[in-house]
C-alpha positions as CSV (number, residue, x, y, z in Angstrom):
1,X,-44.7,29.7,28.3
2,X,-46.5,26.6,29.2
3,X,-47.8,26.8,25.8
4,X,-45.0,27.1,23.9
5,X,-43.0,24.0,25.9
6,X,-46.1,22.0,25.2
7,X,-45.9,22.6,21.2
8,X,-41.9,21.6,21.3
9,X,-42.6,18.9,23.2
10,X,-45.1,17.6,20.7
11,X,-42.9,18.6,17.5
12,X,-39.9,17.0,19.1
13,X,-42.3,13.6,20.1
14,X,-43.5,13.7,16.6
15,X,-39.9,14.0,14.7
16,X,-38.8,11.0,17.1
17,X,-41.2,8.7,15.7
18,X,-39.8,8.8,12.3
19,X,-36.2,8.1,14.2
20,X,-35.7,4.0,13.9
21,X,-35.1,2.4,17.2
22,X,-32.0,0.6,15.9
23,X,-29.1,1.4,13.3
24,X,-30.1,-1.6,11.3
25,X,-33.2,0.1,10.2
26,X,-32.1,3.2,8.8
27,X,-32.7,4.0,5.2
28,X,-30.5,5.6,2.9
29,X,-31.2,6.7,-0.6
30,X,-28.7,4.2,-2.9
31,X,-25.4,5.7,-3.7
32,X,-24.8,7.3,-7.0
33,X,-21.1,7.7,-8.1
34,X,-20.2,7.9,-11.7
35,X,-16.5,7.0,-12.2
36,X,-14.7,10.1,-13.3
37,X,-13.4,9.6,-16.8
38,X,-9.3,9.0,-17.1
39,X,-9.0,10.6,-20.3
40,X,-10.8,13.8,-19.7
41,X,-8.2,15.0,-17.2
42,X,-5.1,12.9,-18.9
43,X,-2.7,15.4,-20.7
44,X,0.7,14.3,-22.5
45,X,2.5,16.9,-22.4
46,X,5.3,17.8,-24.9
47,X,7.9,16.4,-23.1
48,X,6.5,13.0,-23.7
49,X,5.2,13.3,-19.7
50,X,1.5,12.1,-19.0
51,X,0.1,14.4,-16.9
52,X,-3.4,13.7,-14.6
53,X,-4.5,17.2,-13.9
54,X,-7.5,18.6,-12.6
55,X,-8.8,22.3,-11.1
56,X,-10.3,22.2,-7.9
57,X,-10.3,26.0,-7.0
58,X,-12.1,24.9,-3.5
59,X,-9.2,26.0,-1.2
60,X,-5.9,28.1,-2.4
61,X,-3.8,25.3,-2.3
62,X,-2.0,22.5,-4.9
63,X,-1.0,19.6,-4.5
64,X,1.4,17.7,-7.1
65,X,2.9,14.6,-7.0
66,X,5.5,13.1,-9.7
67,X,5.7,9.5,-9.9
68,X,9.0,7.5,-11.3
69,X,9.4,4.6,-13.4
70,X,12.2,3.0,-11.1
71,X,12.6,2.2,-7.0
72,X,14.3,0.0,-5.5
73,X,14.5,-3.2,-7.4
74,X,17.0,-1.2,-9.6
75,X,19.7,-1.9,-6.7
76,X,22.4,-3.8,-7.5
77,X,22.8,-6.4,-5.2
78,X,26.1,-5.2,-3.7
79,X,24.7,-1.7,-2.9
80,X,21.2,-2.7,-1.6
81,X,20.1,-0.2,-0.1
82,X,21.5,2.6,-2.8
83,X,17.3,3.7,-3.9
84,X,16.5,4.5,-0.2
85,X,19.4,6.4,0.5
86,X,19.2,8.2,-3.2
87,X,15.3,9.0,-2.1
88,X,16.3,10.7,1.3
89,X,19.6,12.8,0.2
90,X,17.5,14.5,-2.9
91,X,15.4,15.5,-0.4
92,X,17.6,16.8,2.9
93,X,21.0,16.9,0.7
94,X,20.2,20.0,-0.9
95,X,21.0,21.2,-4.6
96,X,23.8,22.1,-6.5
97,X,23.2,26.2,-6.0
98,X,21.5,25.3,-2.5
99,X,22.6,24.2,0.0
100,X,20.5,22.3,2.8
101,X,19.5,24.4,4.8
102,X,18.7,27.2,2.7
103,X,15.7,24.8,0.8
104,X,14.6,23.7,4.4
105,X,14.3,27.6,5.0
106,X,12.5,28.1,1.7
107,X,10.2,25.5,2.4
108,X,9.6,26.4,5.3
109,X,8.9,30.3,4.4
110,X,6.4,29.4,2.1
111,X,4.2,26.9,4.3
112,X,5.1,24.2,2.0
113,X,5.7,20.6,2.0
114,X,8.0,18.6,0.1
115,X,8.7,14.9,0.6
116,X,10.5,12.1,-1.9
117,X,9.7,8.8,-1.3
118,X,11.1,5.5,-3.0
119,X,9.3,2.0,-3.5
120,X,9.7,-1.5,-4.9
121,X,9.4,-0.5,-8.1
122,X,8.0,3.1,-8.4
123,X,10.0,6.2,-6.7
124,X,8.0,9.6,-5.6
125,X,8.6,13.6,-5.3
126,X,5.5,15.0,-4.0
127,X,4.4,19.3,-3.4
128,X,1.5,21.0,-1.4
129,X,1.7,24.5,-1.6
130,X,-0.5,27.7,-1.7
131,X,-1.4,28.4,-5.0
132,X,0.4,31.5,-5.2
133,X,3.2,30.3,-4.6
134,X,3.1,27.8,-7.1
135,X,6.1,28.7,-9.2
136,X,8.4,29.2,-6.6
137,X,7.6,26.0,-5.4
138,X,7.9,24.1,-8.5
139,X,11.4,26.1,-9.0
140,X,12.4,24.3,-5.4
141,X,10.8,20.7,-6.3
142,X,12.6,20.5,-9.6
143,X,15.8,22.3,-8.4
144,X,15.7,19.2,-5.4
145,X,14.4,16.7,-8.7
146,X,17.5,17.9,-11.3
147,X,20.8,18.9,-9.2
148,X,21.0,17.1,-6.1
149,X,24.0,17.7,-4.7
150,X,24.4,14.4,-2.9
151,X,26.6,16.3,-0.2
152,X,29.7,13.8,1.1
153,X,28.7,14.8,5.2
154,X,25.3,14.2,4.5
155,X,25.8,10.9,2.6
156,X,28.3,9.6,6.2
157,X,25.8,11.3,8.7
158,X,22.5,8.6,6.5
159,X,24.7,5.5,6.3
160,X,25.6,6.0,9.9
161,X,21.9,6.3,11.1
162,X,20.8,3.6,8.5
163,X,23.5,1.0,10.0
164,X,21.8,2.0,13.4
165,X,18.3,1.3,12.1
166,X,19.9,-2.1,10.8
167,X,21.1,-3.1,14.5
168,X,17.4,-3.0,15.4
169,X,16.0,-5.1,12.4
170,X,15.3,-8.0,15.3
171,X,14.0,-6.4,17.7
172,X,10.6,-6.4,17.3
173,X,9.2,-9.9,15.8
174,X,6.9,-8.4,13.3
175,X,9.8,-6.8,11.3
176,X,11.3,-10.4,11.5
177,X,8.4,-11.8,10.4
178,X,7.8,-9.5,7.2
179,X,11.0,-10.0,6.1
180,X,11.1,-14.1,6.5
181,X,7.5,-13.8,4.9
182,X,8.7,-12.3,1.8
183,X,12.1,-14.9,1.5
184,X,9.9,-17.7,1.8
185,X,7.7,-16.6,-1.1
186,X,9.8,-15.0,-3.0
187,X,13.2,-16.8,-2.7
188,X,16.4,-15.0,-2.1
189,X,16.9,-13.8,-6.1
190,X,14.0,-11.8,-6.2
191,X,14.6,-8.1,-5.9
192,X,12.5,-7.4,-2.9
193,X,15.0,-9.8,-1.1
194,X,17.2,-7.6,-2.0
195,X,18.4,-6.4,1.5
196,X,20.5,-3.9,3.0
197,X,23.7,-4.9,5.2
198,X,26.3,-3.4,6.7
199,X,28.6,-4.2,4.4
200,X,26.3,-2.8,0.6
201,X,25.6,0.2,2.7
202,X,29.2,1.0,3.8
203,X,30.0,0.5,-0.1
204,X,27.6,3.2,-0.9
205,X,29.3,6.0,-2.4
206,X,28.5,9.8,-3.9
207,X,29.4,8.6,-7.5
208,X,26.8,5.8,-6.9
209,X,24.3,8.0,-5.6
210,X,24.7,9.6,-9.0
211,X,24.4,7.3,-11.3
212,X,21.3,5.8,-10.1
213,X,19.8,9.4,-9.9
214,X,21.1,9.4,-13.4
215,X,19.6,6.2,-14.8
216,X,16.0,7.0,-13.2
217,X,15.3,10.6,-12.3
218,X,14.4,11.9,-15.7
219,X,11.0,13.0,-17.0
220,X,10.4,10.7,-20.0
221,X,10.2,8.4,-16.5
222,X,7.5,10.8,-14.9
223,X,4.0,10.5,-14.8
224,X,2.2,13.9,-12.9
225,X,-0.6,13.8,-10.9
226,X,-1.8,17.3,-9.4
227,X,-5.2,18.6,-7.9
228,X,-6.0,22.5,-6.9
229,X,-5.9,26.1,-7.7
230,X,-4.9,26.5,-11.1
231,X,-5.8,26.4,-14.9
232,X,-5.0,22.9,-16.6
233,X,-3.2,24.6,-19.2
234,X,-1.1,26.9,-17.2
235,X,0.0,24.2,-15.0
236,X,0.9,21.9,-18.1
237,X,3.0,24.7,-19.4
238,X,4.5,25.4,-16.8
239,X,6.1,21.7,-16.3
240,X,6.6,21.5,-19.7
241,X,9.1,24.1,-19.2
242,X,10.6,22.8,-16.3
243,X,11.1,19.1,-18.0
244,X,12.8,20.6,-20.5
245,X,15.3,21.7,-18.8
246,X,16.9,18.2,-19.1
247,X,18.8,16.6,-21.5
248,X,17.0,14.3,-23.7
249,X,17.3,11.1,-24.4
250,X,18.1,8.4,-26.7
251,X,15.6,5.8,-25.5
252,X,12.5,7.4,-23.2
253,X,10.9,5.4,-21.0
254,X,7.0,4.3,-21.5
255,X,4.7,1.8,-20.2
256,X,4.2,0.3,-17.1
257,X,6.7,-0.7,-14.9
258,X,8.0,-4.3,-14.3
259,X,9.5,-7.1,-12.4
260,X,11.2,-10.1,-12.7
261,X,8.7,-13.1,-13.2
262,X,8.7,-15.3,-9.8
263,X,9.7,-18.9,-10.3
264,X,10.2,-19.8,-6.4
265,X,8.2,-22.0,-5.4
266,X,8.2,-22.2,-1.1
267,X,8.2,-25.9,0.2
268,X,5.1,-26.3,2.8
269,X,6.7,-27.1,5.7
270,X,6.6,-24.7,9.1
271,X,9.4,-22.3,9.5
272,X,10.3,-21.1,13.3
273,X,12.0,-18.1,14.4
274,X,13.4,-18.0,17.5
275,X,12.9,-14.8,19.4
276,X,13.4,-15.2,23.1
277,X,13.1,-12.5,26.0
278,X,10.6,-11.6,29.0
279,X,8.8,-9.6,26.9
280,X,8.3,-12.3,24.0
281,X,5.0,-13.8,25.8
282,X,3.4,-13.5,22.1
283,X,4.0,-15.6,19.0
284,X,3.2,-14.5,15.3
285,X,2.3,-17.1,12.8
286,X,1.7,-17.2,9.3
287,X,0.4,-19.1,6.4
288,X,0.1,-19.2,3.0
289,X,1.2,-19.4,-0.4
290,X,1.7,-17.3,-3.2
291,X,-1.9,-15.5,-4.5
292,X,-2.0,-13.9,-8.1
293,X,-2.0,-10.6,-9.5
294,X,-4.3,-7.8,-10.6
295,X,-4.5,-9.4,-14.1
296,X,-6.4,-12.1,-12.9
297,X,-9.7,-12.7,-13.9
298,X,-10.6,-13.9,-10.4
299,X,-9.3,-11.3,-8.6
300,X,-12.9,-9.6,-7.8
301,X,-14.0,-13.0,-6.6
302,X,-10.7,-13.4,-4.1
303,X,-11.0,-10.1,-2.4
304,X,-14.5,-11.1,-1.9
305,X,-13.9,-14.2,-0.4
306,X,-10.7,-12.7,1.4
307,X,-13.0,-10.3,3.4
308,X,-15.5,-12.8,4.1
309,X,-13.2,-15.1,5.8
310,X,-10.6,-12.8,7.3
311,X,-10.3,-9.4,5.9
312,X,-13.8,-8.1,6.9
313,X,-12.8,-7.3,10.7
314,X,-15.0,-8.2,13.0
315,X,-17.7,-9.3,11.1
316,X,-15.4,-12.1,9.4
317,X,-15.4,-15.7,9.8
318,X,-11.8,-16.1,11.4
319,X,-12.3,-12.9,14.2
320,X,-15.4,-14.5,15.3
321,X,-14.3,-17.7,15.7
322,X,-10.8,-16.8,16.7
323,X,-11.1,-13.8,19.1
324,X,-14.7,-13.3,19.8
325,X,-15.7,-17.1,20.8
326,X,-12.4,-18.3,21.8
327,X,-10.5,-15.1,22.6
328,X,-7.1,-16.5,21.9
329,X,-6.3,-13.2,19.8
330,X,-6.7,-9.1,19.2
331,X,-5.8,-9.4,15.6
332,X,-6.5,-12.3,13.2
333,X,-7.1,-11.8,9.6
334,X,-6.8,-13.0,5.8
335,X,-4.8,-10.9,3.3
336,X,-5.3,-12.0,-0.5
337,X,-4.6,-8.4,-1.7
338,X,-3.8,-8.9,-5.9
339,X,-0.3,-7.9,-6.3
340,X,0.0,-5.5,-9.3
341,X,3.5,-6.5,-11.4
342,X,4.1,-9.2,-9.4
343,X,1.6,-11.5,-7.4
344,X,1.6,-11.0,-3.9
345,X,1.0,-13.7,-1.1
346,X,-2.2,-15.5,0.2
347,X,-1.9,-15.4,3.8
348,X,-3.8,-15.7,7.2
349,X,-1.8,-14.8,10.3
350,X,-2.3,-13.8,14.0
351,X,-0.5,-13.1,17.0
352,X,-1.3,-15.3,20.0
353,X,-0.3,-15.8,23.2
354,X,2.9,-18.6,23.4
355,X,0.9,-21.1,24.6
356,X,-2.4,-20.9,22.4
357,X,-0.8,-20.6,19.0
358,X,-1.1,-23.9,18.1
359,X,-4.7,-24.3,19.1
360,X,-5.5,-20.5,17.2
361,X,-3.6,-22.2,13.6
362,X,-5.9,-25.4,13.9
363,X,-8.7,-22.8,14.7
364,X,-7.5,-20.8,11.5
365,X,-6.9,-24.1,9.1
366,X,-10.8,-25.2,9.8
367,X,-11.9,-21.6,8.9
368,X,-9.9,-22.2,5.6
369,X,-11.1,-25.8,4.7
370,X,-14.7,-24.7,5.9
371,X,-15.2,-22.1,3.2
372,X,-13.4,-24.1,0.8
373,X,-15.7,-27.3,1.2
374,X,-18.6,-25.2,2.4
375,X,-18.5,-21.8,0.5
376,X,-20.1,-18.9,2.2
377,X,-24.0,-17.9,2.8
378,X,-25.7,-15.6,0.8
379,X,-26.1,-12.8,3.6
380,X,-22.1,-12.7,4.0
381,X,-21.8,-12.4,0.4
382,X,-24.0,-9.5,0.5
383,X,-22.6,-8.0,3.2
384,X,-19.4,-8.1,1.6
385,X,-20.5,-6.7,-1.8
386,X,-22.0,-3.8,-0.2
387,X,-18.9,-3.3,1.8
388,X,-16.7,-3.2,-1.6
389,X,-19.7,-0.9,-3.6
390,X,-20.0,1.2,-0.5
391,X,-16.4,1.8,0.0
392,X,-15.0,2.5,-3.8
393,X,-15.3,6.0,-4.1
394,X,-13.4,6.6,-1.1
395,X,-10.7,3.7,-1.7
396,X,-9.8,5.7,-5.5
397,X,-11.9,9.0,-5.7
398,X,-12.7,10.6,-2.4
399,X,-10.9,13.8,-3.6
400,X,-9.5,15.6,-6.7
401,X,-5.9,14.8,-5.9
402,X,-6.9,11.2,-5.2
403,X,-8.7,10.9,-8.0
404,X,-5.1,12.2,-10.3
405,X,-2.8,9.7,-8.3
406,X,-5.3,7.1,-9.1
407,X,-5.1,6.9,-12.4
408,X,-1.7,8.5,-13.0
409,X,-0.5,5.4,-10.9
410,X,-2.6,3.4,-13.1
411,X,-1.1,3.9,-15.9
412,X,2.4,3.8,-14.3
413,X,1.5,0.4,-12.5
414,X,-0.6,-1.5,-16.2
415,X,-3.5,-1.9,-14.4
416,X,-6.3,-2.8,-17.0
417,X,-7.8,0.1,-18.7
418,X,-11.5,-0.6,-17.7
419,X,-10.3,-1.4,-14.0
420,X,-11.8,1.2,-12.4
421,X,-15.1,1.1,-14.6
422,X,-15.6,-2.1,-14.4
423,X,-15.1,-2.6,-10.5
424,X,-18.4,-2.6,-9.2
425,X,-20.0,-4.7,-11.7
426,X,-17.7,-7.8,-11.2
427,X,-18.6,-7.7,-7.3
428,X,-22.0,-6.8,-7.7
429,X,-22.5,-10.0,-10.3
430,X,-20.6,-12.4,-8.0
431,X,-22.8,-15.6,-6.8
432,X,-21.7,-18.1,-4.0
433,X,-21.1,-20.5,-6.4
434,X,-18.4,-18.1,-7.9
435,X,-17.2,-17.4,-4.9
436,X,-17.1,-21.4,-3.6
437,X,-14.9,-22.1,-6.8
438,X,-12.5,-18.9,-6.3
439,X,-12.0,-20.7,-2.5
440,X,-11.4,-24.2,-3.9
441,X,-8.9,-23.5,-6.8
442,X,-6.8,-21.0,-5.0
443,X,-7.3,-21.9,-1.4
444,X,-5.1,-25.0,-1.6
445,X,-4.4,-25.3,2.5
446,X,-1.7,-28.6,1.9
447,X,0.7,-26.1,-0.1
448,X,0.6,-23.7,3.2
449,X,3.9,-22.8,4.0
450,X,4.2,-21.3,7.8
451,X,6.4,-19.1,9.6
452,X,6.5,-18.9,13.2
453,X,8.1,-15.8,15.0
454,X,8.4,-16.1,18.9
455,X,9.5,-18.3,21.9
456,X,9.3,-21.4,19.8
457,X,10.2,-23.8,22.7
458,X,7.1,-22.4,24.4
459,X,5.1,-22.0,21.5
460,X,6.0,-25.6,20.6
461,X,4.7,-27.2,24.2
462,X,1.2,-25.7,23.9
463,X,-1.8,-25.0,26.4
464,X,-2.1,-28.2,28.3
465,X,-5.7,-28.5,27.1
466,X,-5.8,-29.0,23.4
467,X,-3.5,-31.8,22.1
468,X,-3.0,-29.7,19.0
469,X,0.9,-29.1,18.3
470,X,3.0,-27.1,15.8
């Protein structure tokens, strides 16, 4: 026995020594991801439908989901609100041969899910089912998709909890806060502005619920992403068959969706929202103007930078100085995510107490200017390349049915056809000097517009200690 203890102890001293002491000196062999290719899984099916399918016979399940051309830009501005309340009635309003509860009951029988979603500009009906239940599935999804019944005590029992939900829209700062964020950069006009009242959601009607189903929910508008049990060509016949079921039409649909270009321009200036109450002892503040969109040929470069200065977590330049050394927030970050048809803000924000968030926006401002003037050091930029390298087959490809939605909302979005391939060789090739320019040209700090959210009256008279002021 003695023995025996001895020779484990020896093989278990002798495996620890080739155990590093610290996580910074283990060794992994390099990643090796090829980029699956878009065209091998792409099928067009007759219907004029682009469909992203691939077999994954793994576990007995599939997953589909059918993306639309159309969301909630297409409101008219009387009846904002009409795409959200379209989105949720298909779902829980039930069918013209069903009614409600009877496709809850089905669904629920058959251990499915089925959810419809709606967007800015893209809407969603998505399946996960066992595979052999497939086709009565499908027969439920496009029963839900085709014949709506847009049930009148359904539609009153929606707009009377949405007009609830409406009452609440200021209660909580951050919800004022994304929606002053997106009037200041956008401008009133713009469709996302585009918000619901009382009075466009009491003038919602059935017949309108219609004839925005009508004008969007059609299959030349579809693009299909699905991942699981099955045979490409037995799932591509099968929607085929389905999609035909429709009537056809005179013009379909194809290409990328779109929006309206954005010609407001926000004047820098600070912008306060007051938002008083004992439990307001936080402000939010933000700045920024507007960034550019996935077409850009610095876009690479920008999220770079982005997560150097303030996307990175707590390895990036404005959580260190703003949290860990000075402690004045839990959350302080950059966002220069590229917007895809329409550019999306710059922005660094943070929520502070009251009384520090004038000294944390000075704090924040230096952070800016400092990488601007300054650019970044050559161990941050490899830090943040190996994040981006690291991370991309889990951001787009970590499973088949990723992989589908990927590129069918690729294609649906206009992303650039080599996007994907060509990824990790713009980060891999940035330099510091790339990434010093990106932060001059489209950092520009005097054309920050701010919005403050909070107790501005305490916000406004500061610490005490630092004779910084907003």
């Amino acid at each position: 026995m003695r023995v025996a203890l001895a020779v484990l102890f020896l093989g278990t001293t002798l495996l620890g020594q080739d155990i590093p002491d610290h996580p910074d000196k283990l060794k992994y062999p390099p990643l090796k991801f090829d980029v699956p290719d878009a065209a091998k899984i792409r099928t067009m099916l007759s219907t004029g439908t682009p469909a992203y399918l691939i077999e994954d016979a793994t576990l007995p399940i599939v997953d589909l989901r059918i993306l639309i051309r159309g969301g909630q830009f297409g409101d008219p501005k009387a009846k904002a609100g009409l795409a959200d309340l379209t989105a949720d009635l298909m779902r829980t309003g039930g069918t013209e041969t069903r009614d409600p509860n009877t496709v809850d009951e089905e669904i629920d029988f058959l251990s499915a899910q089925v959810a419809f979603g709606v967007e800015d500009v893209t809407g969603s009906a998505t399946l996960s089912i066992l595979s052999k239940d497939l086709d009565k599935g499908l027969a439920i999804l496009m029963d839900l998709l085709k014949n709506p019944a847009f049930r009148q005590d359904k539609l009153d029992i929606l707009k009377a909890q949405t007009m609830d939900g409406l009452k609440a829209r200021n209660d909580r700062t951050s919800a004022i806060e994304a929606r002053e964020v997106n009037l200041l950069f956008y401008g009133p006009e713009f469709p996302i502005n585009k918000l619901a009242t009382k009075a466009s959601i009491e003038s919602i009607t059935r017949e309108d619920l219609k004839g925005f189903h009508s004008a969007w929910v059609h299959p030349s508008r579809f693009i299909v992403a699905a991942a699981g049990a099955f045979k490409k060509e037995d799932l591509a016949a099968k929607l085929e068959a389905a999609f035909k079921q429709w009537p056809a039409v005179a013009e379909p649909s194809s290409g990328p969706v779109t929006a309206p270009k954005v010609t407001h321009d926000a004047k820098p200036a600070i912008y306060c929202f007051n938002k008083e109450g004992k439990n307001i002892t936080q402000g939010r503040v933000t700045m920024g103007h507007l960034g550019v969109d996935v077409h850009h040929p610095d876009v690479q470069a920008l999220r770079v930078m982005s997560y150097i200065l303030g996307a990175g977590g707590f390895s990036s330049r404005l959580m260190q100085r703003v949290r860990t050394q000075e402690g004045l927030a839990y959350d302080v970050r950059s966002d220069l995510r590229p917007g895809i048809v329409y550019p999306f803000p710059f922005k660094v924000l943070f929520q502070s107490k009251n009384e520090s968030c004038a000294y944390a926006a000075k704090l924040c401002l230096e952070e800016v200017e400092k990488v601007r003037k300054e650019g970044v050091r050559a161990e941050e930029l490899k830090a943040a390349q190996q994040f981006y390298l690291d991370a991309f087959p889990g951001l787009f490809f970590a499973t088949k049915m990723q992989t589908a939605s990927t590129y069918a909302q690729a294609e649906l979005l206009g992303l650039p056809k080599d996007y994907y391939a060509t990824y990790r060789e713009k980060i891999a090739k940035l330099t510091v000097d790339e990434i010093r320019r990106v932060a001059q040209e489209h950092l520009q700090p005097s054309k920050f517009a701010w919005i403050v959210v909070g107790n501005i009256a305490a916000i406004q008279a500061g610490d005490g200690v630092h004779p910084v002021k907003l």
